[in-house]
N, C-alpha and C positions, 0 to 999 in steps of 0.2 A: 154347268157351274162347277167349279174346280171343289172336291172334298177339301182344303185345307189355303188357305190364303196366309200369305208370311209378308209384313212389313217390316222396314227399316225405320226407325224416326227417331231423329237425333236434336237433343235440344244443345244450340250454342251459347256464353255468352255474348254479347256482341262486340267484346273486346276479345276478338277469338284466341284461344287455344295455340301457342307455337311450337311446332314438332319438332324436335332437334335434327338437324340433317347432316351436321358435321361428321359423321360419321358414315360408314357405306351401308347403312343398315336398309336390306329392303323395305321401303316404306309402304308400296304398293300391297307387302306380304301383309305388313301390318293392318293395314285398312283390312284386308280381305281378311284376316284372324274377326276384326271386329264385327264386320258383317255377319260371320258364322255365326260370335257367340251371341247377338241381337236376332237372329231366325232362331239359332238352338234353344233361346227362350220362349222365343214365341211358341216353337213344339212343345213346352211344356220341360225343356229340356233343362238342368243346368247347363253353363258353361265352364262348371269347375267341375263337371263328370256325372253323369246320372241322372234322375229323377229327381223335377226341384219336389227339395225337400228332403232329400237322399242324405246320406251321410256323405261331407265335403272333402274334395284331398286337400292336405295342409299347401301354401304357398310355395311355389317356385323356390327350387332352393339360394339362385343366383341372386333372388332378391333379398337375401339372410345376408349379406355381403355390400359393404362401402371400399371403394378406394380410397388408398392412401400417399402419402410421397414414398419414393423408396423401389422404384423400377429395379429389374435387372436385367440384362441379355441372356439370349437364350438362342443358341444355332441349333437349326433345326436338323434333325439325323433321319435318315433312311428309314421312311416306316412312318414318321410321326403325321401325328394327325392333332387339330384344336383338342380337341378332345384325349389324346393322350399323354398330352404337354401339363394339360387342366389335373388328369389325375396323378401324375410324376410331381407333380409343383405342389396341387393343393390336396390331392387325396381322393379327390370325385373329381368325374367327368361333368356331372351338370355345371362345375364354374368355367366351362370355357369359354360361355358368351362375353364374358368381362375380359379376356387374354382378346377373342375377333372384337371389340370394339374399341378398346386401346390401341390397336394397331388398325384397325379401318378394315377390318376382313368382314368377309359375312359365313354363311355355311356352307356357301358353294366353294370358298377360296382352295386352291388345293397348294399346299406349302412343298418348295422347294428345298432339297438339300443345299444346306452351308446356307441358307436364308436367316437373317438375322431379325428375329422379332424382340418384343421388350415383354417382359412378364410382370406383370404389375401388383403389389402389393394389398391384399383384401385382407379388412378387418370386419369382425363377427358385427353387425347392426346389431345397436341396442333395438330389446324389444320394444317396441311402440304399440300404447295402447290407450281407448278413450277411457275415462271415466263415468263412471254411472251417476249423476246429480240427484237424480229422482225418480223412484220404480213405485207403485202403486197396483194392487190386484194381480189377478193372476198372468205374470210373464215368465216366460222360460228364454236362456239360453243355452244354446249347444254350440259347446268350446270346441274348434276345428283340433283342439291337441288329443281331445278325446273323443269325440263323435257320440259322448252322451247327453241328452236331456233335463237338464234340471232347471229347478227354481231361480230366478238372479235375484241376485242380495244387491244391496245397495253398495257392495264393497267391491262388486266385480271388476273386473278389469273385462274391456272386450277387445279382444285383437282379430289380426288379419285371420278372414274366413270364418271368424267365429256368428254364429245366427240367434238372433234375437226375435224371437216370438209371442207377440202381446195376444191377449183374447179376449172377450166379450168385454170387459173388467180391466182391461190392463193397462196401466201408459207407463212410458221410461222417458226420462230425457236421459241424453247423453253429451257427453262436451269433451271437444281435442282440444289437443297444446296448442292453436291456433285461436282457440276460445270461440269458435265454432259450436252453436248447438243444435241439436237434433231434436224432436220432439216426436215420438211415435207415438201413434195414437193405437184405439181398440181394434181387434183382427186383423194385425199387420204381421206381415215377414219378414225382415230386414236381415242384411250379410253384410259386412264390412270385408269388402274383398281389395284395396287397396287401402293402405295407410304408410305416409312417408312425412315426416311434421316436424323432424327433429333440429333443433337450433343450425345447425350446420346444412341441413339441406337448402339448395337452392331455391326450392319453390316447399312447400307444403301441399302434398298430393291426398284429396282423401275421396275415395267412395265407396257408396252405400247402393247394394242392389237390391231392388224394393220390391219382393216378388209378389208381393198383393197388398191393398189395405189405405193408409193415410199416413203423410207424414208431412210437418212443416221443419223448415231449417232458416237458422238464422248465421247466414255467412259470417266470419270475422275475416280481416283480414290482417297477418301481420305486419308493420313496419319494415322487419329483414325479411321480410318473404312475401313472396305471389301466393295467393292460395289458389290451389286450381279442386274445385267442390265437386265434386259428380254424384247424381244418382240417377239411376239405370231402374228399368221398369219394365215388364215382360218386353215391350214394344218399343221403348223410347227413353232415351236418357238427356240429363238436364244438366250440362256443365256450366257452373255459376264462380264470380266472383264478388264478394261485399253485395250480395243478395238474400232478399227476405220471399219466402213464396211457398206454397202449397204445391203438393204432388196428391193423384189420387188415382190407383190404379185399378180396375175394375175389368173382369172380362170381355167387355165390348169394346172400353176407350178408356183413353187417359185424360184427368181433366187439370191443368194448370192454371195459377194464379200467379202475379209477381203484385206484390206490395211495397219492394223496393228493389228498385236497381232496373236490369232488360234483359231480353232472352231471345234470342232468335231460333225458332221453332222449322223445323226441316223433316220433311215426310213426301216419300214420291215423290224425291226431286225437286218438291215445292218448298220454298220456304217463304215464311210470313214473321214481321217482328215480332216480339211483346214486349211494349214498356209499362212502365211503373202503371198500375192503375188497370189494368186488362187482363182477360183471361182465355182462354182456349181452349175446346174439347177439339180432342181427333182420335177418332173412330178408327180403327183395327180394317187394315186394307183400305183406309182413304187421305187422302192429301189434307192437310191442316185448314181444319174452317177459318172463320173472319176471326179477329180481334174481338173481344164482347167487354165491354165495360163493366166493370166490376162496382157491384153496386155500392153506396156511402153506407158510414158506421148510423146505427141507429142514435137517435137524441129518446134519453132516460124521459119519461115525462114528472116525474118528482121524488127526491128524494129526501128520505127523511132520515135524520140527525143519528137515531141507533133502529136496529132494527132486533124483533124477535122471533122467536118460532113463530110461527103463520103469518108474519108479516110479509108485506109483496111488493115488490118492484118491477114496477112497467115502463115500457117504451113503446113510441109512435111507431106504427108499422109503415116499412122501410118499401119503396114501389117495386112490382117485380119481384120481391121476396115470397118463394114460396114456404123455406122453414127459416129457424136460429138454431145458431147453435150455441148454447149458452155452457160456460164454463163456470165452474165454481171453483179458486183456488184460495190457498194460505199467503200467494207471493202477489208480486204486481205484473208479473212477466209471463203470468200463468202456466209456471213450470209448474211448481209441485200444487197438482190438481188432486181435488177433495171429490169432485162429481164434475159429470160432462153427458150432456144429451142432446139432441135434436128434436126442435117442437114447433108445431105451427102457430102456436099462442103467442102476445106480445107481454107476458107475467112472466117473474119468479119469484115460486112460493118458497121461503125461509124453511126450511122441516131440520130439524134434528143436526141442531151445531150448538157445540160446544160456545163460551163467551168467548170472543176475543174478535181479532181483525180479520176480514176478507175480503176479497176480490171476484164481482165478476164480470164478465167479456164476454159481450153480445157478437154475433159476428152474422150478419143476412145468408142465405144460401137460395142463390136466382133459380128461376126456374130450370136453367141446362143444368144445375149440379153444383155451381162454380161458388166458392166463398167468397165474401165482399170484406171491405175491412169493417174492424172492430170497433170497437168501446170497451171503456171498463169502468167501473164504480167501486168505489174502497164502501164496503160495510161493517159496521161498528154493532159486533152481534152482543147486547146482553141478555141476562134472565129476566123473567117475570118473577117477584114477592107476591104471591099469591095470600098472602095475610096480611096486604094491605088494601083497603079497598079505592076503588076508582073513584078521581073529583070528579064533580061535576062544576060548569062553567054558568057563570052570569054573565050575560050581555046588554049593557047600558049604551044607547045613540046619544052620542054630545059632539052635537050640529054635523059636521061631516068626518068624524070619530067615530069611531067605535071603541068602548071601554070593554078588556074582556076580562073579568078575574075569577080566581079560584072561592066557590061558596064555602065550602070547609077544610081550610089549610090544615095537613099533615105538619103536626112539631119536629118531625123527626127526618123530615122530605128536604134535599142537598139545592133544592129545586122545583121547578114544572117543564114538561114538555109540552107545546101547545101544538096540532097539528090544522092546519087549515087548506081545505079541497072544494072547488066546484061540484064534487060529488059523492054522495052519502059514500060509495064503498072505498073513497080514499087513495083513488089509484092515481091521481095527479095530486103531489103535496108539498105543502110548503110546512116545514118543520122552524120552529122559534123552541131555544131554550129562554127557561124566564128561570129570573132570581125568585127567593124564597116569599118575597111580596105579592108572587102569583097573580101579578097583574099585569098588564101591557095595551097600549093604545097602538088600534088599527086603524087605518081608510075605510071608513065604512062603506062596505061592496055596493056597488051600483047589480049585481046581480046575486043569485042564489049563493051561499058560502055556508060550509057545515065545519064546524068546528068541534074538537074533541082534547083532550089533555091526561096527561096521567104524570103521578110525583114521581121525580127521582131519589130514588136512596143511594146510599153507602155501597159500595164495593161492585160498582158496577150493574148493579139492578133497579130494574122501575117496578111502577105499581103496574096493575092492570090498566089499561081506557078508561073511563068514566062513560058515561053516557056521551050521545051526539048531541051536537046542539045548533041550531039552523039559523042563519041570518039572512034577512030577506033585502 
């Protein structure tokens, strides 16, 4: 058995990728660059020099540089070379890939005396960079200008080669001129080692190499521009366009999800689709397994009207699921996240929020690893007035009615909440707000029904529950 097995696996979209050929540029070179830096990963290697995780060399200098109009001739003298036309013209030798490919040479070309080529006019690229939307817990990045370590701010700029590192604690979105966003979750490594987005570029190029950990992205695309998405993974990279999906990188295998758009998955020569709704693990030295259908969003089993600390919200467990992964944010998009965890239970318990609006987003997780889609629920967190005490309820049958009202109305209560469950701990519920008359006429339950209420006050808080109270 070999010490050391190296795979290639490349994920496409299915509206593949077009290479530019117009030019004499060794294509075959190129492929085989890529190959390299897809095994150099796999060793543990970067492909931007060293030990992933090493300090990065900054970008390609040729890629600091846009053409412009404004050509000029140039005969070629005894002795010149691409390369010393590049530093005579621009000052360095590294811009002369841009003089061989205006003219269609490559780096084999050997230039003739009295040969007339065009030298073409380069201007400095504006810097491009994403924006930080939302950082939470402990992340670091290391800016490629500096190769030091620190905390990110919500202010950061992150550019080409710069690395973003969440931990136990950590999440960031991030989002390009293309309104593309990023979403890194806890224990990830992320490098933006290409980015090209700018109003005038032809396409919007952007990728992210995901040296371990979880990340979701939500493709945009823009009007004036193709966006071409990539993110790369010890083992396998995932070129997407106007795609929604999960990455998750893991030392054994990689496990993908698409929840919008297709993906054509390529490993050992094999390739297998993915469209909307499926997911994939492929294992490290092996060819892409089947298709797995990605399991449906869970159904809440009741929600009630506000919710408070130890209040709980449940859902039907989902077939096939062995965890959730339950979000808790301030947004609807569940970017900027409050708490996030993985649990086998179908509850979440309310602990320690402020009053106000939140959000959360259930998502299955099957037994191979793979996320299913979500759900989400808006909740409506206020306080308890612990100096007001709980009502209790009277229940009067009139014929197939149920009369329920409040026995000793609060003067000073905006309101009642009435809550009504099949079962005493209230984990399926049907929530009524009642006016200050504290009464309301039900369908009198053909089975067991427990009912419970507590007054609304001012500024957002209730009283405590009252006691239960059982309808048979």
């Amino acid at each position: 058995m070999p010490l050391l097995q190296t795979q290639v696996v490349r994920f496409f979209c299915l509206s593949q990728l077009k290479l530019a050929t117009h030019h004499r540029v060794n294509v075959m070179t190129l492929a085989f660059k890529r190959v390299v830096i897809l095994n150099m990963l796999v060793l543990g290697l970067s492909a931007f020099g060293g030990l992933v995780g090493s300090k990065v060399s900054v970008a390609n200098e040729a890629d600091e540089f846009v053409l412009e109009p404004g050509n000029k001739p140039h005969v070629v003298r005894q002795g010149e070379t691409l390369q010393s036309i590049a530093r005579d013209e621009f000052g360095t030798t590294g811009l002369w890939r841009h003089i061989a490919e205006h003219n269609q040479l490559d780096a084999n070309s050997v230039l003739q005396i009295g040969q007339v080529i065009e030298i073409p006019r380069l201007v400095k690229r504006e810097r491009e960079f994403a924006s930080v939307i939302f950082v939470k817990g402990q992340v670091d990045i290391t800016p490629a200008s500096s190769g030091t370590t620190r905390p990110m701010e919500k202010t950061d700029k992150i550019r080409i080669n710069d690395i973003i590192t969440t931990y136990k604690s950590g999440f960031v979105s991030i989002q390009f001129l293309s309104g593309s966003v990023v979403n890194i979750q806890p224990a990830t490594s992320v490098q933006l080692t290409k980015l090209r987005c700018l109003a005038d570029d032809d396409d919007c190029l952007i990728t992210l190499d995901a040296r371990k950990g979880a990340l979701s992205s939500d493709v945009k695309k823009k009007t004036s521009q193709e966006t071409r998405f990539t993110i790369t993974t010890p083992y396998a990279s995932a070129a997407v366009r106007g795609t929604r999906f999960d990455v998750e990188a893991t030392p054994e295998n990689i496990l993908v999800g698409v929840t919008e758009g297709a993906v054509d998955i390529e490993a050992q020569e094999v390739s297998n689709p993915l469209d909307i709704g499926f997911g994939i693990v492929t294992a490290a030295g092996q060819v892409p397994g089947q298709p797995i259908e990605l399991t449906g969003p869970p159904t809440f089993r009741g929600v009630a009207a506000r919710f408070t600390n130890g209040d709980k919200l449940s859902w039907w467990k989902v077939a096939d699921s062995s965890n959730y992964i339950v979000t808790l944010s301030s947004d609807a998009g569940s970017q900027n996240i409050v708490s996030q965890r993985r649990q086998p239970s179908q509850v979440f318990e309310v602990t320690d929020l402020d009053d106000g609006e939140y959000f959360v987003n259930v998502r299955p997780v099957d037994s191979n690893g793979l996320k299913g889609f979500g759900t989400s629920q808006k909740l409506n967190i206020v306080s308890i007035d612990d100096s007001i005490t709980g009502v209790a309820l009277n229940l009067e049958k009139q014929g197939s009615d149920l009369l329920v009202s409040v026995t000793e109305k609060i003067e000073s209560a905006e309101g009642y909440e009435f809550q009504l469950s099949p079962d005493p701990n209230f984990d399926d519920v049907i929530s009524v707000d009642i006016g200050q008359s504290g009464s309301a006429i039900f369908r009198s339950p053909e089975e067991e029904l427990f009912l419970r209420a507590r007054a609304l006050m001012g500024s957002g808080s209730v009283a405590p529950f009252g006691p239960t109270t059982q309808a048979n």
